[in-house]
Residue frames as a rotation matrix with the C-alpha (Angstrom) as fourth column:
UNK 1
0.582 0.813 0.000 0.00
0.813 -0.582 0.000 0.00
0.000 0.000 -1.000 0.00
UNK 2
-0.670 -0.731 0.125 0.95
0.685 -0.675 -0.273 3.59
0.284 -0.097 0.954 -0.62
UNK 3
0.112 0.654 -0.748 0.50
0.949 -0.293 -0.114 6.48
-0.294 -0.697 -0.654 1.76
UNK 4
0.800 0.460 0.385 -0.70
0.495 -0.869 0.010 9.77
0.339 0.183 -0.923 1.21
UNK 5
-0.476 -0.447 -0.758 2.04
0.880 -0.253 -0.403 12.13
-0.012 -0.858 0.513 2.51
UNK 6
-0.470 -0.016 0.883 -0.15
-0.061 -0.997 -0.050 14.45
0.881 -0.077 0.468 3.08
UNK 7
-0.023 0.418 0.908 -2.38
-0.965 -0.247 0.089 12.53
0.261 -0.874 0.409 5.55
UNK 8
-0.917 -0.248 0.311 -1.27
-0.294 0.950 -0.108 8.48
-0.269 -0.190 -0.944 5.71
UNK 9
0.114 0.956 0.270 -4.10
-0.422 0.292 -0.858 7.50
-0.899 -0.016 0.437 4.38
UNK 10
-0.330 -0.847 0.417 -3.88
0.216 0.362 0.907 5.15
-0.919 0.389 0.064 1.68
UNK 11
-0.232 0.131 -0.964 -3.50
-0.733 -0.675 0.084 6.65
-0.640 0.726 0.253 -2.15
UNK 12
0.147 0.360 0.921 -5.52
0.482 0.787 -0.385 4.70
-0.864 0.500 -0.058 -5.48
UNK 13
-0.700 -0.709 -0.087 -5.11
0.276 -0.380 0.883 5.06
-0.659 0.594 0.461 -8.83
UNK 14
-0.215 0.776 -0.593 -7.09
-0.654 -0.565 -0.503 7.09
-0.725 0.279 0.629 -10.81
UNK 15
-0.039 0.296 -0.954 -6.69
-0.861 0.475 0.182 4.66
0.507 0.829 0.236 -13.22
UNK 16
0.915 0.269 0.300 -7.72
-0.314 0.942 0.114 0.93
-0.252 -0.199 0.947 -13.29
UNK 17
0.747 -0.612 -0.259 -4.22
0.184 0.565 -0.805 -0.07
0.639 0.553 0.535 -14.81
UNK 18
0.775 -0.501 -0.384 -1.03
0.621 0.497 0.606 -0.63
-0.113 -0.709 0.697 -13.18
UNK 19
-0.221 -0.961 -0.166 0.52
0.945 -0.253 0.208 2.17
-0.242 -0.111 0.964 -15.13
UNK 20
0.757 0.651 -0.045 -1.77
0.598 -0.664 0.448 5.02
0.262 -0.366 -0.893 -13.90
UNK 21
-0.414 -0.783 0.465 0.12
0.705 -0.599 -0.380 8.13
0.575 0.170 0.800 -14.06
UNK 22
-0.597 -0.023 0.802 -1.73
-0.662 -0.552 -0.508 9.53
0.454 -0.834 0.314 -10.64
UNK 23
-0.783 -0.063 -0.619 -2.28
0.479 0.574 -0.664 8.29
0.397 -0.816 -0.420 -7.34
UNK 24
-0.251 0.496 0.831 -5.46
-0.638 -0.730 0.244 10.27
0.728 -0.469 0.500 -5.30
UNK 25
-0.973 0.173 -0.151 -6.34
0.224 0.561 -0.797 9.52
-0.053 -0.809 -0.585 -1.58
UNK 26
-0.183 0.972 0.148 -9.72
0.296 -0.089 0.951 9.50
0.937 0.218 -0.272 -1.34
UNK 27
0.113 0.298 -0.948 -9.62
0.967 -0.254 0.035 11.40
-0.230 -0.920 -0.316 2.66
UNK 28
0.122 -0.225 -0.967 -7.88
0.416 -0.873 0.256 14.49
-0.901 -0.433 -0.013 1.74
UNK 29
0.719 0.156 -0.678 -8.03
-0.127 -0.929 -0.348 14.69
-0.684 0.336 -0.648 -1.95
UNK 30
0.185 -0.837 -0.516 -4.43
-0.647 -0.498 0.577 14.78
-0.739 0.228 -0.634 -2.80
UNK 31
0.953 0.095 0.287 -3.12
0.120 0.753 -0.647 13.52
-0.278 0.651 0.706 -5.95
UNK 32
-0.238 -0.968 0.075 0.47
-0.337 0.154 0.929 12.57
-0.911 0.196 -0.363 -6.57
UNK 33
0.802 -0.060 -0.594 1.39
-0.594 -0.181 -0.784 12.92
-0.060 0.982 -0.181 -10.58
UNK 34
0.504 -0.548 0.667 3.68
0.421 0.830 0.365 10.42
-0.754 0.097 0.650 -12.20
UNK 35
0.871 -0.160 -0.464 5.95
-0.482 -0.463 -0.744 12.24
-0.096 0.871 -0.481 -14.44
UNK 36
0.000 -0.926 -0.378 9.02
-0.929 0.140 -0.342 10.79
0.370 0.351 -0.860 -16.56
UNK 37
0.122 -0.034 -0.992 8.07
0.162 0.987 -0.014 7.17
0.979 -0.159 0.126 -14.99
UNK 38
-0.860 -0.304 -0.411 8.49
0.410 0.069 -0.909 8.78
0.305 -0.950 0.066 -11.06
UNK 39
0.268 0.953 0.144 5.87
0.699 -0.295 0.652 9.54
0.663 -0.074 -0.745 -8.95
UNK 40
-0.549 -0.412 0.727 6.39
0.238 -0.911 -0.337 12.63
0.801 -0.012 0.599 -7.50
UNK 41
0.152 0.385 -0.910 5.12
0.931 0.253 0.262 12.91
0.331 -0.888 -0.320 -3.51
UNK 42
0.311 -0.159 -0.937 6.93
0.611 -0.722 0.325 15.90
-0.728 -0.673 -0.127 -2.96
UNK 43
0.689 -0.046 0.723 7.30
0.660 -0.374 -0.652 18.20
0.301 0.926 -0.228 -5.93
UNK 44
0.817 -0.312 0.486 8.14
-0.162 -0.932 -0.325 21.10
0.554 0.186 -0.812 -4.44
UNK 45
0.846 -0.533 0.011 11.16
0.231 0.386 0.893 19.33
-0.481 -0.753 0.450 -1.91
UNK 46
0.195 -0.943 0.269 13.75
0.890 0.286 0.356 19.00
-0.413 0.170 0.895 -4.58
UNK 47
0.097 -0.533 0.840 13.79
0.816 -0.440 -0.374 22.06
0.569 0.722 0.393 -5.72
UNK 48
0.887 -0.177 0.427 14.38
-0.460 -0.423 0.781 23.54
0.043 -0.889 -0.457 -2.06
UNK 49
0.648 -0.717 0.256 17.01
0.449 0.631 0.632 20.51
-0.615 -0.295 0.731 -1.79
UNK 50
0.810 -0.584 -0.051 20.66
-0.403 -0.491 -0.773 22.66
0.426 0.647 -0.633 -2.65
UNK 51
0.772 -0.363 0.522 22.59
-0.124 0.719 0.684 20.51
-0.624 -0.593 0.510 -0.74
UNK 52
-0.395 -0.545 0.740 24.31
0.623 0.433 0.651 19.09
-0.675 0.718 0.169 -4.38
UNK 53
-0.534 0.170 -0.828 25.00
-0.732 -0.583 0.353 20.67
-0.423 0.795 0.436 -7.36
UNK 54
0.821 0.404 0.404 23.47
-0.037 0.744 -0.668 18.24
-0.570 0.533 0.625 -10.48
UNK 55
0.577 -0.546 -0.607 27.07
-0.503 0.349 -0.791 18.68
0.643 0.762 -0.073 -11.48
UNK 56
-0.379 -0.639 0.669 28.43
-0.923 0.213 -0.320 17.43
0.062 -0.739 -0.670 -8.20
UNK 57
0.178 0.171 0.969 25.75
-0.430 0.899 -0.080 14.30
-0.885 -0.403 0.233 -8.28
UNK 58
0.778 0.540 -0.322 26.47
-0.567 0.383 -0.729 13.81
-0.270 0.750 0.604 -11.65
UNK 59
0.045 -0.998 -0.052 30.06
-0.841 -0.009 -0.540 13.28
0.539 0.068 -0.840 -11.23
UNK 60
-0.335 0.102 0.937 29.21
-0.736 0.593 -0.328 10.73
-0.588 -0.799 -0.123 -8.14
UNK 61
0.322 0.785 -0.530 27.17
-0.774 -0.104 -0.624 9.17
-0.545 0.611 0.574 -10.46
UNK 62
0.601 -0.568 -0.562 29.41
-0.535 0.237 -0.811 8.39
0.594 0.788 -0.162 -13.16
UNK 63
-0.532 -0.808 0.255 31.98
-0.729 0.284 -0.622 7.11
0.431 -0.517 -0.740 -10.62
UNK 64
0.305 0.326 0.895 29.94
-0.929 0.307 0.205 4.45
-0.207 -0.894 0.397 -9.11
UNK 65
0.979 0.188 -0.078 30.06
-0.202 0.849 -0.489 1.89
-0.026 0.494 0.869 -11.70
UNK 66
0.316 -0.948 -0.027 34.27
0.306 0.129 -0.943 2.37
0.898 0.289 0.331 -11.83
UNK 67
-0.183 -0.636 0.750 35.56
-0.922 -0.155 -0.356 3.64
0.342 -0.756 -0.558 -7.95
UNK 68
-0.633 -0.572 -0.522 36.15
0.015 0.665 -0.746 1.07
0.774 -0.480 -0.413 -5.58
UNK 69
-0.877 0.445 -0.182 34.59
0.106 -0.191 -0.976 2.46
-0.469 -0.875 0.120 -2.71
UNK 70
0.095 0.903 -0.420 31.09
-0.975 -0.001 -0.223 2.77
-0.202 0.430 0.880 -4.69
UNK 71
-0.210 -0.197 -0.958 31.86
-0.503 0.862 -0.067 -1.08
0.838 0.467 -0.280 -5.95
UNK 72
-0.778 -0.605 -0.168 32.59
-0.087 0.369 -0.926 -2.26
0.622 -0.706 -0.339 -2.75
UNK 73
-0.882 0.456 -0.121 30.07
0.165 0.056 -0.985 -0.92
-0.442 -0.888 -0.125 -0.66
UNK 74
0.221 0.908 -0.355 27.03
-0.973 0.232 -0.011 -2.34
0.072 0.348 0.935 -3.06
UNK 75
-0.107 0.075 -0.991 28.49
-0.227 0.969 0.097 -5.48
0.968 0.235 -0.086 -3.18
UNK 76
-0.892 -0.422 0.161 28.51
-0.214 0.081 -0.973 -5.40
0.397 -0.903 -0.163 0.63
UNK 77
-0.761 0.632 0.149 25.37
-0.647 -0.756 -0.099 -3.82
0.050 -0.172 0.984 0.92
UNK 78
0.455 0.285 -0.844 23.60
-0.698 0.703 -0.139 -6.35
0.553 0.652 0.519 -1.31
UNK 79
-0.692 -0.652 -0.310 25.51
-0.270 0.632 -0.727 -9.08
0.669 -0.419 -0.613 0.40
UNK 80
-1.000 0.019 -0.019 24.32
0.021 0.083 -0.996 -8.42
-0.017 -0.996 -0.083 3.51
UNK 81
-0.433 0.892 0.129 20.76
-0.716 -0.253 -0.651 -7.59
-0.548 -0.374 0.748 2.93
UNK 82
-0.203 0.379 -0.903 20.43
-0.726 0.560 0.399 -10.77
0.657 0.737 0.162 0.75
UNK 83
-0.951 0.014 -0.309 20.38
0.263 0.561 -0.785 -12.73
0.162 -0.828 -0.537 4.17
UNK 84
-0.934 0.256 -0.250 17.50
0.041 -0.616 -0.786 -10.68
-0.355 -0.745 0.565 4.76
UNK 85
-0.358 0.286 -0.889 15.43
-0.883 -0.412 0.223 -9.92
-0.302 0.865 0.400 1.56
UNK 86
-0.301 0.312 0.901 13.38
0.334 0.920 -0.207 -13.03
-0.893 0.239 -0.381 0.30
UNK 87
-0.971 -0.167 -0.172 12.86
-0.062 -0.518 0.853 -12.91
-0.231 0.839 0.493 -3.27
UNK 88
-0.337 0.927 0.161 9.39
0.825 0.209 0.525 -12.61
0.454 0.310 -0.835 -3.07
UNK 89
-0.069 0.109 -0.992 9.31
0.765 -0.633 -0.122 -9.50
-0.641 -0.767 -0.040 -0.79
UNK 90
0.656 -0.104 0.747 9.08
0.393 -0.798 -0.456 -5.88
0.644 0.593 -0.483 -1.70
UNK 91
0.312 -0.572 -0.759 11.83
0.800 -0.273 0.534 -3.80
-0.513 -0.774 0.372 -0.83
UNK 92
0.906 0.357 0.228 12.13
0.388 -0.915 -0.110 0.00
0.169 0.188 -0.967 -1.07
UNK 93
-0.257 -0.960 0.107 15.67
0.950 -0.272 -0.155 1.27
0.178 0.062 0.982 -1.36
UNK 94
0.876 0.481 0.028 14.75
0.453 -0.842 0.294 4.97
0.165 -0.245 -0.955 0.59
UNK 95
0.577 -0.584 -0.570 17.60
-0.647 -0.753 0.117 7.38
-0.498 0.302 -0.813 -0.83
UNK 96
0.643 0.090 0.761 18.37
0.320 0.871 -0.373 5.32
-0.696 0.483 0.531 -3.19
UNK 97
-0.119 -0.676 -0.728 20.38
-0.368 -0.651 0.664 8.11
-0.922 0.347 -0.172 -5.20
UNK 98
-0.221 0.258 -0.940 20.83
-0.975 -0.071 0.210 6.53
-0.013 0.963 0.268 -8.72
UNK 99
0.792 0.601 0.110 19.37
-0.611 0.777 0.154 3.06
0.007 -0.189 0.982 -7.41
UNK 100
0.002 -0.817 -0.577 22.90
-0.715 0.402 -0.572 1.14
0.699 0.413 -0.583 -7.73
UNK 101
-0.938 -0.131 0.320 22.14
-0.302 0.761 -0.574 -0.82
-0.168 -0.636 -0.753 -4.70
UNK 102
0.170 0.985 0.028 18.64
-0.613 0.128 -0.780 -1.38
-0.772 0.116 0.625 -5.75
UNK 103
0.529 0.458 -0.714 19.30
-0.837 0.420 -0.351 -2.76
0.139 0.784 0.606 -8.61
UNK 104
-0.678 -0.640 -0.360 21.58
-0.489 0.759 -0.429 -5.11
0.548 -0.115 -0.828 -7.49
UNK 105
-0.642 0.722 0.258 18.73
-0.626 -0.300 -0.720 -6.06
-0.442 -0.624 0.645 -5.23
UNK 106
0.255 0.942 -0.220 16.26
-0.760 0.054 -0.647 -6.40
-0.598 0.332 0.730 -7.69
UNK 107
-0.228 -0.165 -0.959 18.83
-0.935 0.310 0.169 -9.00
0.270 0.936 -0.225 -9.29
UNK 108
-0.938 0.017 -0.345 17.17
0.156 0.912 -0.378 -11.35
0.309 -0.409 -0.859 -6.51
UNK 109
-0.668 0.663 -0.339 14.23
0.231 -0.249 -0.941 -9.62
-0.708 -0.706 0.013 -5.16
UNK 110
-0.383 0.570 0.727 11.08
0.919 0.153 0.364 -9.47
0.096 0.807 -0.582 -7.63
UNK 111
0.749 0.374 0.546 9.61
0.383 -0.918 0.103 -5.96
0.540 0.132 -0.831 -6.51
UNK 112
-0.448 -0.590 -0.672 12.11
0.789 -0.614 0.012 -3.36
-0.419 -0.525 0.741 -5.62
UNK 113
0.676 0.133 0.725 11.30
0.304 -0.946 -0.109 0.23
0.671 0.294 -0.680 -5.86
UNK 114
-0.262 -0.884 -0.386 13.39
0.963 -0.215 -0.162 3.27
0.060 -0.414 0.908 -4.92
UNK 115
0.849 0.388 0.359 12.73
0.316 -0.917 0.243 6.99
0.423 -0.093 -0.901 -3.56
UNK 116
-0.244 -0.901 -0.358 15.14
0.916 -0.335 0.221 9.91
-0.319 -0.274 0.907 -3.39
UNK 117
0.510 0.529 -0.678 14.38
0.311 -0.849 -0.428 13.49
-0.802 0.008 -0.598 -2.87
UNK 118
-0.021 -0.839 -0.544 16.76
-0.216 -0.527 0.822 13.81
-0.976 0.135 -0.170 -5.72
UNK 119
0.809 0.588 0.018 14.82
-0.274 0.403 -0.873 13.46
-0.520 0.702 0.487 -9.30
UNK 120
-0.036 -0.756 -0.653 18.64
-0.999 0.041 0.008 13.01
0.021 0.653 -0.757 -11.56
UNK 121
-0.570 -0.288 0.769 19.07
-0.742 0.582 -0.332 10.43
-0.352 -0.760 -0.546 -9.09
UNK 122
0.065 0.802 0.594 15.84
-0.275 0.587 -0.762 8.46
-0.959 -0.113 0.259 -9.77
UNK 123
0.586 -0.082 -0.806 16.12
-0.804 0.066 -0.592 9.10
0.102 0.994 -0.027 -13.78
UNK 124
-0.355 -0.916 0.188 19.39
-0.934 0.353 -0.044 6.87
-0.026 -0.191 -0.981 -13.28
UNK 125
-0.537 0.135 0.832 17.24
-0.445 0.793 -0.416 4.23
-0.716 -0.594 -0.366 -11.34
UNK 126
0.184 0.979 0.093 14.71
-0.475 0.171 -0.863 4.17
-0.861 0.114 0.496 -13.79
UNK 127
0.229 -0.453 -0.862 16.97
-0.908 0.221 -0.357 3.84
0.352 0.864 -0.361 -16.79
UNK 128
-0.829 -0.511 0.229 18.30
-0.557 0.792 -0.249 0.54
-0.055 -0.334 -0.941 -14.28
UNK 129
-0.475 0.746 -0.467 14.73
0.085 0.567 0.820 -0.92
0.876 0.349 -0.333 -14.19
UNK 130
-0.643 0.380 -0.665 13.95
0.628 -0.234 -0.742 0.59
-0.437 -0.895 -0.088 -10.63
UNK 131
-0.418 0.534 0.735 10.79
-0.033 -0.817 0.576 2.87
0.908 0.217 0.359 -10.20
């Protein structure tokens, strides 16, 4: 189930299909917009969030798939939480950044999804097969 964040209550799709491109709760209203394949909970967050340039995460980025220390500590990651993770579960990868440990994940785990206030970030995931 997904919650409303506006009031936990839980959110349906306007459509009948599975790739309904908004969510509305039916307590308070609210409707959460799917744009570019992400649904969008907080719109207005990331573009408050200055934290990172989009050239500073794009660099990170690019470096995950070739540093060490990005290598390393997915294969760990992923390691460990395969003890954990049954491949029938769902598991949410929450700051997920460009989903690199998700998708490793998702190369055992049948539903994985991923959220990061950080839309580049998510584009990344989605291009990986995460949403």
């Amino acid at each position: 189930m997904i919650l409303c964040p506006e009031c936990d209550h839980g959110l349906k799709l306007l459509d009948q299909e599975v790739s309904g491109d908004r969510l509305k709760c039916d307590h308070c209203g609210n409707i959460v917009v799917r744009q570019d394949g992400i649904f969008r909970f907080h719109p207005g967050d990331a573009a408050d969030f200055d934290q990172h340039s989009q050239e500073a995460l794009t660099a990170i980025m690019d470096s995950e798939g070739r540093h060490f220390w990005f290598a390393t500590r997915a294969e760990f990651l992923a390691r460990q939480l395969r003890r954990f993770v049954r491949s029938d579960a769902s598991f949410a990868d929450i700051g997920a950044g460009s989903g690199e440990i998700a998708a490793k994940i998702a190369s055992w785990c049948s539903d994985v999804s991923a959220a990061d206030i950080q839309t580049a970030g998510l584009l990344r995931a989605r291009d990986r097969g995460i949403v």
